[in-house]
Jmol script that loads the backbone (N, CA, C; Angstrom):
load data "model"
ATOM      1  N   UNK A   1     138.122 155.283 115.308  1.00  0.00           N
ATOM      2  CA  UNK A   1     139.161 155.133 114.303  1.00  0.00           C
ATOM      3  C   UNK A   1     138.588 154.344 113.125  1.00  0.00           C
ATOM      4  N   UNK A   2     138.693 155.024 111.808  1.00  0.00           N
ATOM      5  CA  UNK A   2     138.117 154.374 110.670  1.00  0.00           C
ATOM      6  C   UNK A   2     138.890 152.803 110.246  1.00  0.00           C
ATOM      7  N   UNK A   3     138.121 151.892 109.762  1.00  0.00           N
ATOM      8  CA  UNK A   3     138.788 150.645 109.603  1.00  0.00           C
ATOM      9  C   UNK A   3     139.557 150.729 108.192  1.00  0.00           C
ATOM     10  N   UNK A   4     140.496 150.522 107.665  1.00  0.00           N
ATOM     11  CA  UNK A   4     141.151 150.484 106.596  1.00  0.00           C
ATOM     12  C   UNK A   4     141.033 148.867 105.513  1.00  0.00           C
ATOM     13  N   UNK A   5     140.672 148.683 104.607  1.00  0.00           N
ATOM     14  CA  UNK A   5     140.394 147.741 103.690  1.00  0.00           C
ATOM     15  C   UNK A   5     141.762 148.053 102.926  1.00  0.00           C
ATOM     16  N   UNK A   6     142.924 147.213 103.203  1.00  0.00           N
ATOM     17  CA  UNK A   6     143.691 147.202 102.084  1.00  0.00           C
ATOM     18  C   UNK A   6     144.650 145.791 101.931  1.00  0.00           C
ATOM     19  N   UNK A   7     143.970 144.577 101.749  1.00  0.00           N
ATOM     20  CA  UNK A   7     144.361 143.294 101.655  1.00  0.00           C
ATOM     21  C   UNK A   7     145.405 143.039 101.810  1.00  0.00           C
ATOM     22  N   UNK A   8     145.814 143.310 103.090  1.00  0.00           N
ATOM     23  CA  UNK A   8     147.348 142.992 103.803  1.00  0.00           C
ATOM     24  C   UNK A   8     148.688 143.671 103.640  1.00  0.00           C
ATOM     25  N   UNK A   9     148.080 144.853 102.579  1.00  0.00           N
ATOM     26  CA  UNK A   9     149.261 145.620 101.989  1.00  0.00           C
ATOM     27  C   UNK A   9     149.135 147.019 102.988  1.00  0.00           C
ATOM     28  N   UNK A  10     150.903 147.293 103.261  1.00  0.00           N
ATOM     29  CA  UNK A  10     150.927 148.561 103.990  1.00  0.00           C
ATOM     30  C   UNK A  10     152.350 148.458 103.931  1.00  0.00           C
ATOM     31  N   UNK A  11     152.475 149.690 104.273  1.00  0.00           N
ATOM     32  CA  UNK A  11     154.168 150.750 104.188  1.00  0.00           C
ATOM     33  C   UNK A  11     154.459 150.787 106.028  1.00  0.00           C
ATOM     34  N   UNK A  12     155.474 150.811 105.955  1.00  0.00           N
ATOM     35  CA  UNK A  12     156.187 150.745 107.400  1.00  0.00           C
ATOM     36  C   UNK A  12     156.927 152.322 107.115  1.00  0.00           C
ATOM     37  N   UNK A  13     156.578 153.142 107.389  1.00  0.00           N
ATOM     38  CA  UNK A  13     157.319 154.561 107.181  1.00  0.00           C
ATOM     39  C   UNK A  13     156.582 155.952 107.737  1.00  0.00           C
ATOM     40  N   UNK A  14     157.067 156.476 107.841  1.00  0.00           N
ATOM     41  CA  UNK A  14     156.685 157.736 108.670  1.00  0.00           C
ATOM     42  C   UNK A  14     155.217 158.447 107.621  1.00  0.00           C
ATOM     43  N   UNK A  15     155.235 158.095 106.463  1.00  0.00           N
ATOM     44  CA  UNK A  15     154.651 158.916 105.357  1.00  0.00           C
ATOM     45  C   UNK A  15     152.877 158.906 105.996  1.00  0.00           C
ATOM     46  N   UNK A  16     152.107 159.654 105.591  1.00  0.00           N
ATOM     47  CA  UNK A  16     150.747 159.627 106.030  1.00  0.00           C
ATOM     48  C   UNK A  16     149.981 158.375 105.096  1.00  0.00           C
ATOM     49  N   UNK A  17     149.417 157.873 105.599  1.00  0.00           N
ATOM     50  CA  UNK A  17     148.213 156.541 104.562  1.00  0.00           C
ATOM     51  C   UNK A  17     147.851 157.393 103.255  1.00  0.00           C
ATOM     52  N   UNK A  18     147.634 159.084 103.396  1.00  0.00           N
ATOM     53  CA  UNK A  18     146.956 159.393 102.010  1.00  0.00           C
ATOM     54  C   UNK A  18     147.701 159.886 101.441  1.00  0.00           C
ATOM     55  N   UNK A  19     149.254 159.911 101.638  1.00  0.00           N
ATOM     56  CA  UNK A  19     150.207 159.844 100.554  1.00  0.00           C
ATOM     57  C   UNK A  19     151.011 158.411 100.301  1.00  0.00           C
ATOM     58  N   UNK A  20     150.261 157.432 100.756  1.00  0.00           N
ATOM     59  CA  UNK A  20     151.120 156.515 100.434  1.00  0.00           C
ATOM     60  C   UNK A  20     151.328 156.122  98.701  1.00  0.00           C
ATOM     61  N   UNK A  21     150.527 156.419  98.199  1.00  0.00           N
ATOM     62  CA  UNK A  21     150.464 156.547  96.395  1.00  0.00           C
ATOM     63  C   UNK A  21     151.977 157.090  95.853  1.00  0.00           C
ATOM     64  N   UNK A  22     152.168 157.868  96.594  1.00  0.00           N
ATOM     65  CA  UNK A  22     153.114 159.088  96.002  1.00  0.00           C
ATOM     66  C   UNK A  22     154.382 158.647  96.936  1.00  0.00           C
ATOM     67  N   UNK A  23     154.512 158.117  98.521  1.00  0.00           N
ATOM     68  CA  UNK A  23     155.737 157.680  98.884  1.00  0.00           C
ATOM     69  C   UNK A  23     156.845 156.680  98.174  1.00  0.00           C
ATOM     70  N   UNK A  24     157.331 157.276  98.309  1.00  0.00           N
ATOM     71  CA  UNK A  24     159.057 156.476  98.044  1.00  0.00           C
ATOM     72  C   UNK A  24     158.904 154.966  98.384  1.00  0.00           C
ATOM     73  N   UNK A  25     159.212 154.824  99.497  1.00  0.00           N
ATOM     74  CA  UNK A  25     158.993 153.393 100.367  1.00  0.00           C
ATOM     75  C   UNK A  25     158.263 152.650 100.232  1.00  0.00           C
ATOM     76  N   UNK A  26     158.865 150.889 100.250  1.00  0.00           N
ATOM     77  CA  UNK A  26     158.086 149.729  99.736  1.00  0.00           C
ATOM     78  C   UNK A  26     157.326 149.547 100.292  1.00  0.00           C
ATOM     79  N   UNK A  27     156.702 148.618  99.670  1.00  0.00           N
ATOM     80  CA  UNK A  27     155.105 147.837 100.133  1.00  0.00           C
ATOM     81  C   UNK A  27     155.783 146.621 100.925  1.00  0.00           C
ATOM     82  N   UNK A  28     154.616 146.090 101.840  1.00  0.00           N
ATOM     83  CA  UNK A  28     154.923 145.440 102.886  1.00  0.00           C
ATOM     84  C   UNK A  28     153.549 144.175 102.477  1.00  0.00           C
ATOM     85  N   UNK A  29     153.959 143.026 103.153  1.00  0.00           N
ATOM     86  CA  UNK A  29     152.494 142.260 103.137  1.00  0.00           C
ATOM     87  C   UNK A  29     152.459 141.743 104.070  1.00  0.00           C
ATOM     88  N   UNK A  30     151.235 141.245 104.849  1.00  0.00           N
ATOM     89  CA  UNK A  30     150.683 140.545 106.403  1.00  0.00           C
ATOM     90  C   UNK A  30     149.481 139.472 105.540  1.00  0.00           C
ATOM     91  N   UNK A  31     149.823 138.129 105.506  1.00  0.00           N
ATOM     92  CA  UNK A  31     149.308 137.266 104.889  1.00  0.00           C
ATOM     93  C   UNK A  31     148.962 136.290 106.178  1.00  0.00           C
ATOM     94  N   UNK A  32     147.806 135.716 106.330  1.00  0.00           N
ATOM     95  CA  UNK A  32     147.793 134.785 107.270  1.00  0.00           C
ATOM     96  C   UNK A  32     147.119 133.426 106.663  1.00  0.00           C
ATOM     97  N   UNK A  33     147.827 132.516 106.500  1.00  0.00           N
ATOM     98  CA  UNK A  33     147.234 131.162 106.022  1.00  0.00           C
ATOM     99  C   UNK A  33     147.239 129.332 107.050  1.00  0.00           C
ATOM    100  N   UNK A  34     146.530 129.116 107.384  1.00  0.00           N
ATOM    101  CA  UNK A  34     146.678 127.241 108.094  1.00  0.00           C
ATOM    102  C   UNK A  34     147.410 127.927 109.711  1.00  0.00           C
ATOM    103  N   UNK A  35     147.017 128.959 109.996  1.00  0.00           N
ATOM    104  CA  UNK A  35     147.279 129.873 111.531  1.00  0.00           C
ATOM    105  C   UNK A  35     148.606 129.968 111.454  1.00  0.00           C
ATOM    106  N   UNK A  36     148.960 130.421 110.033  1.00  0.00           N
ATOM    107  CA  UNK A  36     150.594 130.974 110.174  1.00  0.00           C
ATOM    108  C   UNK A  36     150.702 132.271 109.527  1.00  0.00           C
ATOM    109  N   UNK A  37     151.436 132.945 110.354  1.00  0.00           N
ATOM    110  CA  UNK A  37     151.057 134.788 109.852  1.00  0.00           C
ATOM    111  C   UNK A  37     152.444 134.612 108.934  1.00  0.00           C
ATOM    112  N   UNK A  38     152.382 135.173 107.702  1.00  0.00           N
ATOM    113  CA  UNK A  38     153.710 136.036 107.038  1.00  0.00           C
ATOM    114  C   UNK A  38     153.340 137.390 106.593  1.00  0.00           C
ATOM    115  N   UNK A  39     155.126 137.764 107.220  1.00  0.00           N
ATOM    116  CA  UNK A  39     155.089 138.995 107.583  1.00  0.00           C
ATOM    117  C   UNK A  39     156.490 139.869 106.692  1.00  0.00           C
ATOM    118  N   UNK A  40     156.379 140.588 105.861  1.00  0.00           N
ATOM    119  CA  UNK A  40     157.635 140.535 105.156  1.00  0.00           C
ATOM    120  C   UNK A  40     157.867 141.473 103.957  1.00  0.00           C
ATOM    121  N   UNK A  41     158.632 142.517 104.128  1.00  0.00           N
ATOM    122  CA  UNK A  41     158.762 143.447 102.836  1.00  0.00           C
ATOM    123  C   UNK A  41     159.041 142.669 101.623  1.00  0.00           C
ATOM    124  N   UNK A  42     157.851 142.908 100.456  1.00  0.00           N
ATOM    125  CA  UNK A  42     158.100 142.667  99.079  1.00  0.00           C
ATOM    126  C   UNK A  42     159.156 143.033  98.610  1.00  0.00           C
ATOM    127  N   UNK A  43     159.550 144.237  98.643  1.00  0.00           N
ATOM    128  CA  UNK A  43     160.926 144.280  97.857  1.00  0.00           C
ATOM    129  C   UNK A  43     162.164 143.259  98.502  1.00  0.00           C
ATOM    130  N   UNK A  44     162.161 142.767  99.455  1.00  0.00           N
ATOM    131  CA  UNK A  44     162.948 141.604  99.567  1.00  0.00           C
ATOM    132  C   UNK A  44     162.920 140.771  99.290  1.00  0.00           C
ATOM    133  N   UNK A  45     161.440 139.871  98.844  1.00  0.00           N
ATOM    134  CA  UNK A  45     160.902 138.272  98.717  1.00  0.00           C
ATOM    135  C   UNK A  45     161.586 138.685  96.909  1.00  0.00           C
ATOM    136  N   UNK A  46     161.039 140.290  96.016  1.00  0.00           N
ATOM    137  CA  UNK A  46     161.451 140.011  94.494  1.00  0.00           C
ATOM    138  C   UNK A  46     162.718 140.612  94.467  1.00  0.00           C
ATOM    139  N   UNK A  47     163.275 140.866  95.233  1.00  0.00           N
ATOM    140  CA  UNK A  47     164.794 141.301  95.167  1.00  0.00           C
ATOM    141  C   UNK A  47     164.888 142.972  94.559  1.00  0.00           C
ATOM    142  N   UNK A  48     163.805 143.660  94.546  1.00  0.00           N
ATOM    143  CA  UNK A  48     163.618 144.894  94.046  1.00  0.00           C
ATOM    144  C   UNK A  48     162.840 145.452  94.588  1.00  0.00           C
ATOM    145  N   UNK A  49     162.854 147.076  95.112  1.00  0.00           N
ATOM    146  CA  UNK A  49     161.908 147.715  95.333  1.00  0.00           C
ATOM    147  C   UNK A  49     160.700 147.872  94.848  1.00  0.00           C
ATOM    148  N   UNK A  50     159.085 147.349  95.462  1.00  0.00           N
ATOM    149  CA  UNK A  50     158.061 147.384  94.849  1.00  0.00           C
ATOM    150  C   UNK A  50     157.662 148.811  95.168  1.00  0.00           C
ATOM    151  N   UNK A  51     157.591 149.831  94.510  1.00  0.00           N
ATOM    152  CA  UNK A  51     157.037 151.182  94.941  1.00  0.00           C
ATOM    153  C   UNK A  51     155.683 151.644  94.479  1.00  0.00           C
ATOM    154  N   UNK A  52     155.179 151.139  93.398  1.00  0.00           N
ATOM    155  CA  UNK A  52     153.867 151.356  93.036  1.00  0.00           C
ATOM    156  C   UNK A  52     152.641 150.218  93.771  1.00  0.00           C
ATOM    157  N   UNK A  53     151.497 150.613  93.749  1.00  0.00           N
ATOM    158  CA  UNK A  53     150.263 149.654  94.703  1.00  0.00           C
ATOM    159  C   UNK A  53     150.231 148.818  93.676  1.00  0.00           C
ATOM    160  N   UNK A  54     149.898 148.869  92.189  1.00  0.00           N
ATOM    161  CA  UNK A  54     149.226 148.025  91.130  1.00  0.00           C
ATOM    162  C   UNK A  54     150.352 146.643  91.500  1.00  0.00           C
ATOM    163  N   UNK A  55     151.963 147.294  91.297  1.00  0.00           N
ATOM    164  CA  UNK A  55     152.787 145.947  91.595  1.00  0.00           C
ATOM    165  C   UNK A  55     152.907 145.458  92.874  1.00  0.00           C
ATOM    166  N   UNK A  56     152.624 146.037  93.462  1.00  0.00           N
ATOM    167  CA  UNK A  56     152.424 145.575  95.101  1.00  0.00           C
ATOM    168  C   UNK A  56     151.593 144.209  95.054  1.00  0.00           C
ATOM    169  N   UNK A  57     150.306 144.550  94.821  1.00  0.00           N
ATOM    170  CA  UNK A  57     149.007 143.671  94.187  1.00  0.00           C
ATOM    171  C   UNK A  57     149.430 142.707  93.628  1.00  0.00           C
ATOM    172  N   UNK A  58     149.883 142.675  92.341  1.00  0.00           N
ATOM    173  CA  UNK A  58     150.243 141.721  91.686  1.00  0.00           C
ATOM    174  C   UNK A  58     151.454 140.468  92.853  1.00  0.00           C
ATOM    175  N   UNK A  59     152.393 141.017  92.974  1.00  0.00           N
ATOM    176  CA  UNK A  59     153.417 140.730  93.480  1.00  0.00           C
ATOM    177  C   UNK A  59     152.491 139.386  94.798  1.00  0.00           C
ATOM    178  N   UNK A  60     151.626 140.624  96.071  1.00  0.00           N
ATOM    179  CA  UNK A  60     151.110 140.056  96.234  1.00  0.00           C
ATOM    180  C   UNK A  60     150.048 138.658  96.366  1.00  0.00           C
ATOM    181  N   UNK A  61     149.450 138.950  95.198  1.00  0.00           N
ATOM    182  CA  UNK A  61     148.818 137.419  94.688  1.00  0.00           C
ATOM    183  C   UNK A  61     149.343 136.560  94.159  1.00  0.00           C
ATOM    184  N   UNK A  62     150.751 136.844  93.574  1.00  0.00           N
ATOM    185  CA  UNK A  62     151.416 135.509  93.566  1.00  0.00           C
ATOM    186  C   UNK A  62     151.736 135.222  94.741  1.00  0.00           C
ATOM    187  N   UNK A  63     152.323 136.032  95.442  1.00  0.00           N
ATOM    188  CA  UNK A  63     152.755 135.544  96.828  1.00  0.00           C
ATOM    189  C   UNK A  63     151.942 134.355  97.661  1.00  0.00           C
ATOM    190  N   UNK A  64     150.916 135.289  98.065  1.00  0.00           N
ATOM    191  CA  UNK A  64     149.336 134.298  98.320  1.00  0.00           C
ATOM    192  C   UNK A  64     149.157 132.893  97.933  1.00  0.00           C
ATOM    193  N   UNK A  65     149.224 133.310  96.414  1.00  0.00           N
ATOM    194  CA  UNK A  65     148.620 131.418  96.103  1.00  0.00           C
ATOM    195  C   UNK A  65     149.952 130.621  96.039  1.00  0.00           C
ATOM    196  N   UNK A  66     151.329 131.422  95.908  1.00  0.00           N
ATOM    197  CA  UNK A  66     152.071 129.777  96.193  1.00  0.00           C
ATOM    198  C   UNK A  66     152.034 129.828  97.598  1.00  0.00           C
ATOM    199  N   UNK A  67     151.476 130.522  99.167  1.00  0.00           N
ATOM    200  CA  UNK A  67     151.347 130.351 100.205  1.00  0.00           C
ATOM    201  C   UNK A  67     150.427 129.045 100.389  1.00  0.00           C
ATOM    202  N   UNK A  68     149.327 129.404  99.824  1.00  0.00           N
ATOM    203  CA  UNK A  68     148.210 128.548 100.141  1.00  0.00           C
ATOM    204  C   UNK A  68     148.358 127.088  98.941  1.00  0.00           C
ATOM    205  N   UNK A  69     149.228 126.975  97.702  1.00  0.00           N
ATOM    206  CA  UNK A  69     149.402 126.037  97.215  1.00  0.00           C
ATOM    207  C   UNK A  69     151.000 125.299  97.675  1.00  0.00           C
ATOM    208  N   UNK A  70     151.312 125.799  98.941  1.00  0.00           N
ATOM    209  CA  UNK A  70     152.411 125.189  99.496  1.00  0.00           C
ATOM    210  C   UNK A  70     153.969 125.297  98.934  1.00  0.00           C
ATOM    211  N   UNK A  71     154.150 126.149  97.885  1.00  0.00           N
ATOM    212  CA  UNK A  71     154.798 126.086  97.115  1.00  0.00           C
ATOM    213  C   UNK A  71     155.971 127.638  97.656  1.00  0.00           C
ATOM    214  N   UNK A  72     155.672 127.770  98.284  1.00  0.00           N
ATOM    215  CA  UNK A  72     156.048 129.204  99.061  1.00  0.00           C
ATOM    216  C   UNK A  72     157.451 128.969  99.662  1.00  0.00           C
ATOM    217  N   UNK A  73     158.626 129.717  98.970  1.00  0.00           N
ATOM    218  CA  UNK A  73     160.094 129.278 100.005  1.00  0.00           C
ATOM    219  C   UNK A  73     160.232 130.556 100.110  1.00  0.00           C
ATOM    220  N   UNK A  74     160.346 130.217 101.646  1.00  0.00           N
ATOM    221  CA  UNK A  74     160.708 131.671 102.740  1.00  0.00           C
ATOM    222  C   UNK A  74     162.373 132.222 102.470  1.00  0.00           C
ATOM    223  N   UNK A  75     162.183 133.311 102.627  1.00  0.00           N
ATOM    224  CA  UNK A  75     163.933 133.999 102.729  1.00  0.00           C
ATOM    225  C   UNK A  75     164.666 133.501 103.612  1.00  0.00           C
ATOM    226  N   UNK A  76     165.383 132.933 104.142  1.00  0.00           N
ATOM    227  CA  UNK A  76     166.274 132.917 105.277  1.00  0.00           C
ATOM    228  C   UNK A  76     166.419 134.356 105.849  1.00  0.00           C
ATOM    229  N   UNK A  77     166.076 134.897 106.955  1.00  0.00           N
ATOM    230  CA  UNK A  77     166.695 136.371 107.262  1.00  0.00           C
ATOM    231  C   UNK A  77     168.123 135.829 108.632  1.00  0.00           C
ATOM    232  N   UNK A  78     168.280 134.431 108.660  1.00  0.00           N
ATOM    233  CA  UNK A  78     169.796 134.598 109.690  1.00  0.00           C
ATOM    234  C   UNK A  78     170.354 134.417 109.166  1.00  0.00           C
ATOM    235  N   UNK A  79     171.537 135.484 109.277  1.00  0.00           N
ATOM    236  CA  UNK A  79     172.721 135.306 108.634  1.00  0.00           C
ATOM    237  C   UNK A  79     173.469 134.467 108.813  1.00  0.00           C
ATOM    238  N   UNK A  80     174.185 133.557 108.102  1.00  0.00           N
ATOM    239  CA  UNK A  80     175.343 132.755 108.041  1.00  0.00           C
ATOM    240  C   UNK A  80     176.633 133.208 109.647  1.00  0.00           C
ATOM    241  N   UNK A  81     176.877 132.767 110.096  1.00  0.00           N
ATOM    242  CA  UNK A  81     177.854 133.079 111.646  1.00  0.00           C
ATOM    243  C   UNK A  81     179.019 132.653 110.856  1.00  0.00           C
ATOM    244  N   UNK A  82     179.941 133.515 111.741  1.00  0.00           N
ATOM    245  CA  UNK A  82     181.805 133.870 111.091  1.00  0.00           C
ATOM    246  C   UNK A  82     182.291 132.962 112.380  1.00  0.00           C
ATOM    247  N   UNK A  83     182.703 131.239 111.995  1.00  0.00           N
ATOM    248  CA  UNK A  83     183.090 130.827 113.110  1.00  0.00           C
ATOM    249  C   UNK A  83     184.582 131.780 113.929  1.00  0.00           C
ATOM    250  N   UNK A  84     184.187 131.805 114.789  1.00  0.00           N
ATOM    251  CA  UNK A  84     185.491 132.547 115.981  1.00  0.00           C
ATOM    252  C   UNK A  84     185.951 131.681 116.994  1.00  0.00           C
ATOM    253  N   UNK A  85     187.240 131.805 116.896  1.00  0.00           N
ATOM    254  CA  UNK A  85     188.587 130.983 117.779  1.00  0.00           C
ATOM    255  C   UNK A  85     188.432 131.906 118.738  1.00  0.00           C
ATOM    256  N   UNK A  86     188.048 131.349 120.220  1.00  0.00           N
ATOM    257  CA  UNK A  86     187.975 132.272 121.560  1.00  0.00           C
ATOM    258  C   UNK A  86     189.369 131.779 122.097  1.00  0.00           C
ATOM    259  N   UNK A  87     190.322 133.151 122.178  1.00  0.00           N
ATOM    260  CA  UNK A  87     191.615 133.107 122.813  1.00  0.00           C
ATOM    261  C   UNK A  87     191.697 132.609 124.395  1.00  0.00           C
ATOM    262  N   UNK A  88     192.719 131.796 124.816  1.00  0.00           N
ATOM    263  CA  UNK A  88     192.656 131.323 125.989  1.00  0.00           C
ATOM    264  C   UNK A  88     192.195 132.684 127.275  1.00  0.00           C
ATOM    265  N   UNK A  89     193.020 133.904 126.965  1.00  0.00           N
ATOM    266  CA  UNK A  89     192.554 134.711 128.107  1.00  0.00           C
ATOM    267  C   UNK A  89     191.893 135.698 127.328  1.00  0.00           C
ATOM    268  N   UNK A  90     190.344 135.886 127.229  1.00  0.00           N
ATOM    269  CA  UNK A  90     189.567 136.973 126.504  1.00  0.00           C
ATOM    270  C   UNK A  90     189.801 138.141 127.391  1.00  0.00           C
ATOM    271  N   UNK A  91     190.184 139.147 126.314  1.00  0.00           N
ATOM    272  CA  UNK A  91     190.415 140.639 127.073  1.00  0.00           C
ATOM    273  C   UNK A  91     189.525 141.363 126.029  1.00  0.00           C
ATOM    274  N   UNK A  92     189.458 142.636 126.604  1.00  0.00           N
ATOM    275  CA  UNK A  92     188.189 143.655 126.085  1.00  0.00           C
ATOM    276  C   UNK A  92     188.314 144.005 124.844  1.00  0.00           C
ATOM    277  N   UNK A  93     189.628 144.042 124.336  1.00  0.00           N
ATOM    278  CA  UNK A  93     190.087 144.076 122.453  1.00  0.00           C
ATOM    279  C   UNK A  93     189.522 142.845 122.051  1.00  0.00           C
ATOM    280  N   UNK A  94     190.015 141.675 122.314  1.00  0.00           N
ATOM    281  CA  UNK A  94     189.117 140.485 121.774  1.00  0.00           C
ATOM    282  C   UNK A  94     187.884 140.253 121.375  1.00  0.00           C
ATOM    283  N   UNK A  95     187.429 140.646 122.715  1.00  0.00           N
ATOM    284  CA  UNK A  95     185.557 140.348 122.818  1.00  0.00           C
ATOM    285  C   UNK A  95     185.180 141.411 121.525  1.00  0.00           C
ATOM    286  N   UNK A  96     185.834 142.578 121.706  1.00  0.00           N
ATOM    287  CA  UNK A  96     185.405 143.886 120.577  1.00  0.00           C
ATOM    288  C   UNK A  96     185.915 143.183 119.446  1.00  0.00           C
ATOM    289  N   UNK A  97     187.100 142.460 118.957  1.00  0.00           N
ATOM    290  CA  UNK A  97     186.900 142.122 117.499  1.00  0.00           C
ATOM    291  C   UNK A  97     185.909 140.616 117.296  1.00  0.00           C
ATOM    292  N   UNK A  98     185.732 140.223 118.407  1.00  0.00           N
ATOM    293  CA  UNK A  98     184.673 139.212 117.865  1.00  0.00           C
ATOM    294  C   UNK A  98     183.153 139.599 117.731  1.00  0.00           C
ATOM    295  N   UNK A  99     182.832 140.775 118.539  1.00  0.00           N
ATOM    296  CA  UNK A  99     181.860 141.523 118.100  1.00  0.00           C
ATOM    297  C   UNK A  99     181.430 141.807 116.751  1.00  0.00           C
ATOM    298  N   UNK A 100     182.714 142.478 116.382  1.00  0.00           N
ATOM    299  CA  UNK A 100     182.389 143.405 115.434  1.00  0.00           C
ATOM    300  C   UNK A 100     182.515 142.004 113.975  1.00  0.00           C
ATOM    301  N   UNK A 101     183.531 141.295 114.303  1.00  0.00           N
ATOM    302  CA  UNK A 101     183.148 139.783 113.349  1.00  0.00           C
ATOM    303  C   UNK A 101     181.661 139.477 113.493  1.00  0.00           C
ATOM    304  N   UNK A 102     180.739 139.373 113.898  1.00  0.00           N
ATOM    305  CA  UNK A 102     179.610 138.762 114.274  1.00  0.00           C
ATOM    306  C   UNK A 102     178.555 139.825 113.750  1.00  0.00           C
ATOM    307  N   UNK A 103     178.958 140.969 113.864  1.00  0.00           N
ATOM    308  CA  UNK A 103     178.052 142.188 113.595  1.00  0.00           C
ATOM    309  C   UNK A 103     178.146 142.307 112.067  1.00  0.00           C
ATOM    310  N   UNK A 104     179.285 142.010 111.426  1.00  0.00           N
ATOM    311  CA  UNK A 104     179.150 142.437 109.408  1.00  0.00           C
ATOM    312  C   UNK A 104     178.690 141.287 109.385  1.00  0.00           C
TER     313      UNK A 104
END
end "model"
wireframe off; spacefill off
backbone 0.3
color backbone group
């Protein structure tokens, strides 16, 4: 299997590596700095879909040096919790609307 050189950048999608130029779907980055891996779609860290490599890159190396100049604030990905009042006798409608509270 050939080794791939592409400085931490890659697509999470069904598309083949030699259309990734031409796919739809964002760029991704795998950064490892002080033995801590980040792992994390670009279009989430800039709030926009990165679809081209050149902005990928870019995007990238800022990313990088405020990693390694400490300056780096992570996304939160847990969501905020919907406190829930558990009824004295939980029945199977209950548990299902506290589910589905917990799930949006």
């Amino acid at each position: 299997m050939p080794v791939h050189r592409n400085g931490g950048l890659r697509k999470i999608c069904g598309c083949p590596r030699r259309l990734w130029a031409k796919c739809p779907h964002g760029w991704h980055l795998n950064f490892q700095h002080g033995g801590r891996l980040y792992r994390f779609g670009l279009g989430k860290y800039v709030g926009h879909p990165v679809i081209t490599k050149t902005d990928a890159e870019a995007v990238a190396d800022r990313i990088r040096t405020q990693i390694r100049e400490g300056l780096f604030k992570e996304l939160s990905t847990v969501a905020t919790e919907v406190p829930v009042v558990l009824p004295a006798a939980l029945t199977f409608g209950g548990l299902a609307d506290i589910w589905s509270a917990r799930r949006e």
